[in-house]
BAFITOR-719639 format. One record per residue (C-alpha): residue number from 1; x, y, z negated. Coordinates in nm, 3 decimals, m for minus. Layout:
[NUM [X Y Z]]
...
This chain:
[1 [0.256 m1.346 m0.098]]
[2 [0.158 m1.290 0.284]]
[3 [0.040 m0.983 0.436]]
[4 [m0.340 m1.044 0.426]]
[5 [m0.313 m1.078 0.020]]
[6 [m0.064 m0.712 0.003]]
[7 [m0.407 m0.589 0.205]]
[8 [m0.631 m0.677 m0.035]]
[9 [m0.412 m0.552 m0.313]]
[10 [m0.337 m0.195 m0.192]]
[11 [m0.701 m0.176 m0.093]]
[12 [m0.771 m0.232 m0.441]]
[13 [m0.627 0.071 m0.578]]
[14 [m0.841 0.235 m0.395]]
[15 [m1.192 0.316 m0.586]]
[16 [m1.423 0.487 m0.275]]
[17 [m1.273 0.346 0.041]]
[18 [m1.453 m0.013 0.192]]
[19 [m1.237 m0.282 0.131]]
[20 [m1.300 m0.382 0.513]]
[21 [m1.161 m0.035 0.584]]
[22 [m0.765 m0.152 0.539]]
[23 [m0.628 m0.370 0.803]]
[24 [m0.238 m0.474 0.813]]
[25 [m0.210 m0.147 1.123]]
[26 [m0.396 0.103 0.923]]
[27 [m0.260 0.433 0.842]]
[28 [m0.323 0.428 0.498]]
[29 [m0.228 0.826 0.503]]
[30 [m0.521 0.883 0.735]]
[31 [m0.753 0.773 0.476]]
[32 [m0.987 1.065 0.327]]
[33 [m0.924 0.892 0.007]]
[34 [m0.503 0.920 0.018]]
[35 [m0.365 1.131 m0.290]]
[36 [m0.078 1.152 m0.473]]
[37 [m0.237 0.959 m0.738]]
[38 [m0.357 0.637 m0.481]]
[39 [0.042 0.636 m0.395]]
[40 [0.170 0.600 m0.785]]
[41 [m0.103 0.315 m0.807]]
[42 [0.052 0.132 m0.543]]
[43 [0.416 0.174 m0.637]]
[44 [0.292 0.058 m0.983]]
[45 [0.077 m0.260 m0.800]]
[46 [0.420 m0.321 m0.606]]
[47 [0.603 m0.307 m0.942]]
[48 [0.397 m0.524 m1.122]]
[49 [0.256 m0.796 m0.831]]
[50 [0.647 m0.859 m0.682]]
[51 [0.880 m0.719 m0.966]]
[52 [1.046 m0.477 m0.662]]
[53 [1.073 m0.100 m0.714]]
[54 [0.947 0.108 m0.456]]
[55 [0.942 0.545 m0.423]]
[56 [0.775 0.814 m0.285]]
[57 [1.000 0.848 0.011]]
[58 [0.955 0.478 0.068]]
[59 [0.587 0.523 0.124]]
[60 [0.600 0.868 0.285]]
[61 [0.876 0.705 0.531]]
[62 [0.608 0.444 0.628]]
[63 [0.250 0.471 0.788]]
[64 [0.048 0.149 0.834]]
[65 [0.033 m0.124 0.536]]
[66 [0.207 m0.357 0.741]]
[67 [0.530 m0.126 0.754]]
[68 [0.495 m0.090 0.388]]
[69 [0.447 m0.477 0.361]]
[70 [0.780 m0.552 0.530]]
[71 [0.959 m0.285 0.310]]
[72 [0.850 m0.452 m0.002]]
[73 [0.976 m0.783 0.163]]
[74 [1.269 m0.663 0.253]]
[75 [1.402 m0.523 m0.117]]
């Protein structure tokens, strides 16, 4: 999977945001729409789309999609 499809699956688990809002250098924490709940969807999306585990602190320690992107890749 490249980067442009992990894009268009985080921006899925979001229900209010635009979809042409997320880029690969967004700061997905800037988004109005960011809650606790938005993060366990996409550890669960991560989980389920590349069969990789992911935490809290993983997506806490990162700030643009693309950062999170490469983490995933890199487990």
């Amino acid at each position: 999977m490249d980067l442009n499809e992990f894009v268009k699956l985080f921006a899925e688990q979001f229900d209010d945001t635009p979809a042409e809002s997320f880029k690969a250098d967004t700061n997905y924490k800037s988004l109005d729409e960011w809650s606790s709940l938005v993060a366990l969807s996409v550890i669960s999306m991560v989980d389920e789309e590349f069969e990789k585990r992911i935490t809290g602190a993983d997506i806490r320690n990162c700030t643009t999609i693309e950062e999170l992107y490469n983490l995933v890749q890199s487990k």
